[in-house]
N, C-alpha and C positions, 0 to 999 in steps of 0.2 A: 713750853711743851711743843715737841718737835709735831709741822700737822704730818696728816698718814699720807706715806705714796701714791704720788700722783703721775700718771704718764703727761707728757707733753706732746701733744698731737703734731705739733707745728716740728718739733725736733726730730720723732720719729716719724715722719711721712718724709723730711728732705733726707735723713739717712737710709731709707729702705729707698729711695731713687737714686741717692750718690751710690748706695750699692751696685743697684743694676748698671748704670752708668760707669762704674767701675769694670764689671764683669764684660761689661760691653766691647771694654778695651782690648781683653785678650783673644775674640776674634778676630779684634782692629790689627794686632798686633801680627795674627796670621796671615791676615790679607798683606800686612804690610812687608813682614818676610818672604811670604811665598812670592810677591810679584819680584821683588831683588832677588832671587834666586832663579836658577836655571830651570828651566823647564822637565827636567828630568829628575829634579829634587824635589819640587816645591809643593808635593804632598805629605812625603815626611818632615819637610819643613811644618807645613802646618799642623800635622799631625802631633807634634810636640809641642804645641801652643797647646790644642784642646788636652791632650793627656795632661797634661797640666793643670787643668781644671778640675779632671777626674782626679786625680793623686792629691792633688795639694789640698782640694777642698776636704776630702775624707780625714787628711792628717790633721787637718789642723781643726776640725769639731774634736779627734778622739785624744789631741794628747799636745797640738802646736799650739791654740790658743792656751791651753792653762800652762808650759813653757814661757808664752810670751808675756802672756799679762798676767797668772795668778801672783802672789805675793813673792815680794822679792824674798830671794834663796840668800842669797851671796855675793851680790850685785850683778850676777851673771847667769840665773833665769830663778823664771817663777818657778809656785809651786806645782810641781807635775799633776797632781791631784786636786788641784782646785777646779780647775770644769770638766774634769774629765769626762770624756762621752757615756760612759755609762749614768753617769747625771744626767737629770734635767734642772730645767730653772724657768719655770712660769709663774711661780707665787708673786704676789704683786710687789713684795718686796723687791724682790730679783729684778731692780733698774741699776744700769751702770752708774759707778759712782755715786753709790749709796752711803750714806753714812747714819751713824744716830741724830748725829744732829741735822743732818741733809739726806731723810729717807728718801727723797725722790732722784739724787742724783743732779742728771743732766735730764734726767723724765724719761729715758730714752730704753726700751727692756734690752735684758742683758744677750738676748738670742739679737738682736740686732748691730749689736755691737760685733758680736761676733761674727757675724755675717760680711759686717763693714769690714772688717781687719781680714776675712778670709780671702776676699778677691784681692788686697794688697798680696797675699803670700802666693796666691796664682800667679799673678804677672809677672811677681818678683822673678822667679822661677823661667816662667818662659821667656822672659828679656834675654837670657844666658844662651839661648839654644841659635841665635844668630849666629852666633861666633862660632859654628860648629856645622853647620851648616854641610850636607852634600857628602859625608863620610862620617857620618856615628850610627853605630847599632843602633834601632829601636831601645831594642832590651837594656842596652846598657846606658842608654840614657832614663829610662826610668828609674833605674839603680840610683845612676846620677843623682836624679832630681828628689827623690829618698832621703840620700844621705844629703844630701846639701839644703835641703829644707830643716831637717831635725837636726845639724850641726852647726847652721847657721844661719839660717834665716829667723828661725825661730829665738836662737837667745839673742841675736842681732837685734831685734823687734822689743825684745826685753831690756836692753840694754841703752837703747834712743827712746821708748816711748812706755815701756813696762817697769818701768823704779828703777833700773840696771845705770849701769858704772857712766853712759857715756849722760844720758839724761839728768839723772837725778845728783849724781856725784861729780861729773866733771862741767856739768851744765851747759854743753852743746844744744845748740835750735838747729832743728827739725822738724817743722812745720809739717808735711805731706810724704816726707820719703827722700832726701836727696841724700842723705848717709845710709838709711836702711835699706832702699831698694839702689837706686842708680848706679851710687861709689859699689854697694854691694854684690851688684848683681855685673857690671862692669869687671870686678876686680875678679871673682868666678871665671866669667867668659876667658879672661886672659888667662887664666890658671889651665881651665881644660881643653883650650886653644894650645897650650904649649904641648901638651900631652899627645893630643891627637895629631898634631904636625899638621906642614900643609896639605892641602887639596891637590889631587896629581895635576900635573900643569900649571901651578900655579906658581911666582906671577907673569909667566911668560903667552898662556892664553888670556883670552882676552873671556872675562865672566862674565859678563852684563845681565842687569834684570832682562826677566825675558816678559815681564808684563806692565809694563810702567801703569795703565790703569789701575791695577791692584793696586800700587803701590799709595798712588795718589789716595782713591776709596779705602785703605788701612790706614793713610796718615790722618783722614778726614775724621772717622771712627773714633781712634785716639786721641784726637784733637776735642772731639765731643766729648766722648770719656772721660777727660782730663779733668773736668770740669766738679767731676765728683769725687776724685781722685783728691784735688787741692780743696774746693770748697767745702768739699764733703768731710773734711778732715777738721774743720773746727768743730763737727758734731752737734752743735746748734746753729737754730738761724738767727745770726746776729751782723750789728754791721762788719766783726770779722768776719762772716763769714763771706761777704760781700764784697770786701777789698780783695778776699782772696780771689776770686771770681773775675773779677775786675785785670788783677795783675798777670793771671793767667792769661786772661786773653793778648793782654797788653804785650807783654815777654815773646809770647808765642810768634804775634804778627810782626813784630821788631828783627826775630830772630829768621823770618823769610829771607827778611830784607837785605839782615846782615850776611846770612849762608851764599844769596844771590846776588848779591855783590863783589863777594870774595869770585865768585865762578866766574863773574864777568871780568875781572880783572885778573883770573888764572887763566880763564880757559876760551874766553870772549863770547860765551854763551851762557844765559842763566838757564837751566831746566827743570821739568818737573819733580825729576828725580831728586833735584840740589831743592824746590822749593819743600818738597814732602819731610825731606831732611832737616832741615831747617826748622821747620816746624815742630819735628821733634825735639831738637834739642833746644827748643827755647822754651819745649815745655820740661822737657828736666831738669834746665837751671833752675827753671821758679819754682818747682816743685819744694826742695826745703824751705824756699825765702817769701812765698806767697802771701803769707798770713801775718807778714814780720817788716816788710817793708813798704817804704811809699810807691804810690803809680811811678812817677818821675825816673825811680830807678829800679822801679818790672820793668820800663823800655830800654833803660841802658843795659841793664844786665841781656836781655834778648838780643840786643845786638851784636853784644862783646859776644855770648853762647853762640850763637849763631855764625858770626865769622871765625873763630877759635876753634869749632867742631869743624868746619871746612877744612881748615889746613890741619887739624890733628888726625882725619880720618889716612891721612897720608906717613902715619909712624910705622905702621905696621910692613911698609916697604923698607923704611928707612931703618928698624929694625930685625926685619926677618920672621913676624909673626902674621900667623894667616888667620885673623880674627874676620872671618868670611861677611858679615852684615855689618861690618863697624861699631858691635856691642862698645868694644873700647874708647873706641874717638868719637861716639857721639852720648854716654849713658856713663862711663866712668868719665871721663875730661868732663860734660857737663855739667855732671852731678858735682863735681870738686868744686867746679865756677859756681855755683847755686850756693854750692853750705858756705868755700869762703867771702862770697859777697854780704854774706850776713854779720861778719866781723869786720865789715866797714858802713854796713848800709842799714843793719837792725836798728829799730829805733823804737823805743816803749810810747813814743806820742802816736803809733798808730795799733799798738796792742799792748797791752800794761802787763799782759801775763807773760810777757818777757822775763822782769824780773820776781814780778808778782807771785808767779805759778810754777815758773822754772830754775826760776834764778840767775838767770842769764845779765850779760849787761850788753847798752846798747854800744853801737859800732862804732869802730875808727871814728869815722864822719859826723860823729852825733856826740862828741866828747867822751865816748867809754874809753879812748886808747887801744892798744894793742891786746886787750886782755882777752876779751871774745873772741877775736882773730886768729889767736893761740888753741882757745879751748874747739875752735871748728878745723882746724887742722889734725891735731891731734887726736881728735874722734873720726877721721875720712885716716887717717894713719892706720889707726886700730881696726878698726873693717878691713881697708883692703890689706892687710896683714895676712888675717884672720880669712878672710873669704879666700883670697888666691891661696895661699897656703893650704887651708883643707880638700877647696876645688882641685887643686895639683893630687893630692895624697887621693883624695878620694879616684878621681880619672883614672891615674897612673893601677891604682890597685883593680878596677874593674876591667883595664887595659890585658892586665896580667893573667886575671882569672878567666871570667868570660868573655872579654876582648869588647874594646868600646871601640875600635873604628870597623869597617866595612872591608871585606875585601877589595883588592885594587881593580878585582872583574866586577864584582860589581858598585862599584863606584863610579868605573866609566862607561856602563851599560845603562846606569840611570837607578839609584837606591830608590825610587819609588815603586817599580819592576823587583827589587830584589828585595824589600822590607815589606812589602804590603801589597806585593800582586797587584799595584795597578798604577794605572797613567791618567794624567790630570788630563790629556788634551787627547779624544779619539779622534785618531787623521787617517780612518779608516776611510776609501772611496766610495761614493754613492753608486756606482758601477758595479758591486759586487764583486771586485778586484779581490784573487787570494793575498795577495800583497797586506802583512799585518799593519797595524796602525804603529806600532813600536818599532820594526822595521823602517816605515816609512820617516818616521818622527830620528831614527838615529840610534833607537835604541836597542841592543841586541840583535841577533841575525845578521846578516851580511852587509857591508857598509859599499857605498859609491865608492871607488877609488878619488881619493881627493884632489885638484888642480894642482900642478906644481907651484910652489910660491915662493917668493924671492925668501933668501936665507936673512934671516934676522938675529938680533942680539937678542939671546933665549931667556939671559939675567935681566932683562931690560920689562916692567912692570908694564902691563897694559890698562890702560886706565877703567875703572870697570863703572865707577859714577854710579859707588851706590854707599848707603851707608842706613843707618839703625841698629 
């Protein structure tokens, strides 16, 4: 006789703090775009971090969770109607991962659960809006973020972690998000990067963050976050939940080192800018492989991340695409390096629900062969397919209607002036000078005639040393 449900205190007090610690990340994530970006942008920069909270949060109580995780449809989403928001679920039954025979689940109530997965589908969302950076409508990026949550974020989530084709059928690991969020949300940015085209001047001026403390205090933010982000994702507290904890950190600090060392030997200076970077992307490698692999190689893998986002943040020249924050070379190439190291490096002697729970088998290096290595490519295939292609279709059609980029005046007057009436930085004088602060700052009104300067090669990129 199965006993009656029971909450697990200890489960549900570390998931309702990986929550917050999650949600924590997409101001981290503002602070960390706004200071890479110009100072004439970097309120609607942020500004579409938090919209992103507002939008994606409300979608996914009334129709993205039961999408993602109600019962599988077709291996390509749940059922629409299984939490739909006009439900509730407080009956003491209503714990996730209930069964008859296991009424308590994980212990853990099912509004919790839902909570956890909702701040995944935030950030998911605003990772994308780097790449876009300094020329998109408001308007039309919440259109954006609309259609690209309910087309693909949502059965994406169903499909790596909701019963769907990539989890349960082709048996890919995905531990935290490196197929669901990073590949995914990487492969987006370059779809609505293509659409919007470049930035004016770009890459013959020179963009530079115009805050490097933001940036540092956003990566620091994230870096915390993260924490809940990877640990938070075994859902119990167990010792996996603690190697994941453990790798993260590990990965993360490996991937300074590797990011700052590439710099010292490109550029003969390590910097802030190149450490804060780093740091991210050694936390998006470990992101899939956290919970899946040994310490030993969370360092390697943050090193290889870390120096590999360095020189990949450099395609978008060698290409021709203006992915403005390096969404691409530090969140898709990451995310790829994370999911395929796990079809060399997964190993069931440090989580058994590898094969146990997912079906997965262990890596290259641990005697599984090639076979997992197949199934983690093939699933990073199928995403960014599927995301750039809809990101392209969706852009391209809101381009058409009500126009997703910004006019060219105001683009170079400052889209924070021309989306939202206002400027991050008042540089109005204590003097009581009529002289505006937006004037003075650059923006709109009458400009200084500018110094003549020597004639330069105009196709010739200028190095802007930022990346996210």
């Amino acid at each position: 006789m199965p006993e009656a449900p029971t909450i697990d205190g200890g489960n549900t007090v570390w998931l309702l703090v990986s929550t917050a610690l999650v949600l924590l990340m997409t101001p981290g994530l503002a602070l960390f775009y706004g200071g890479l970006n110009r100072s004439k942008g970097v309120l609607n920069m942020m500004m579409m971090s938090f919209s992103a909270i507002g939008l994606i949060s409300v979608l996914w109580w009334f129709y993205g969770f039961s999408v993602a995780f109600g019962s599988d449809v077709n291996g390509l989403w749940g059922d629409p109607g299984a939490y739909l928001g006009t439900k509730t679920f407080l009956a003491e039954t209503d714990l996730w991962g209930a069964t008859a025979e296991n009424p308590s689940g994980i212990g853990v109530p099912l509004y919790v659960f839902m909570a956890f997965q909702m701040v995944f589908a935030v950030i998911t969302v605003a990772l994308i809006s780097g790449a876009i950076s300094d020329r998109a409508k408001f308007a039309g990026w919440l259109l954006f973020a609309f259609g690209w949550a309910t087309l693909v974020y949502f059965p994406v989530a169903h499909w790596v972690w909701g019963g769907g084709i990539i989890g349960a059928k082709l048996h890919a690991l995905d531990f935290a998000g490196g197929t669901a969020v990073h590949i995914n949300a990487g492969a987006a940015a370059l779809g609505v990067a293509l659409v919007l085209g470049k930035r004016i001047g770009w890459p013959r001026e020179g963009m530079k963050p115009h805050n490097i403390p933001l940036v540092a205090l956003g990566a620091g933010l994230l870096w915390f976050g993260w924490f809940g982000f990877n640990a938070g994702s075994e859902l119990t507290v167990d010792s996996v939940a603690g190697l994941a904890f453990l790798n993260t950190q590990l990965a993360t600090a490996a991937a300074v080192l590797g990011w700052l060392l590439v710099e010292r030997i490109k550029d003969g200076r390590p910097t802030m800018v190149g450490a804060s970077s780093g740091a991210v992307a050694g936390l998006v490698a470990i992101t899939p492989a956290c919970g899946f692999i040994a310490p030993w190689a969370a360092v390697l893998l943050g090193i290889v991340a870390g120096a590999v986002c360095a020189l990949a943040i450099s395609l978008k020249y060698k290409l021709g695409y203006d992915d403005s924050l390096d969404v691409v070379g530090v969140h898709f190439v990451g995310g790829w390096i994370g999911s395929l190291w796990l079809g060399f490096f997964a190993t069931n002697s440090v989580n058994g629900a590898i094969s146990d729970v997912v079906g997965a088998s262990d890596g290259l290096f641990y005697g599984g062969g090639l076979t997992q290595l197949g199934r983690q490519a093939l699933a990073g295939l199928i995403v960014t397919v599927w995301s750039a292609g809809v990101a392209w279709l969706l852009a391209f059609a809101i381009e058409k209607t009500i126009g997703f980029r910004v006019s060219a005046e105001a683009e170079v007057d400052g889209i924070d002036v021309a989306e939202h009436a206002e400027s991050a930085y008042d540089l109005s004088p204590t003097t009581g000078s009529s002289t505006s602060a937006f004037a003075m700052a650059g923006i709109g009104g009458t400009r200084p005639t500018p110094e003549p300067a020597d004639e330069a090669d105009e196709s010739a990129p200028v190095s802007e040393k930022v990346a996210g």
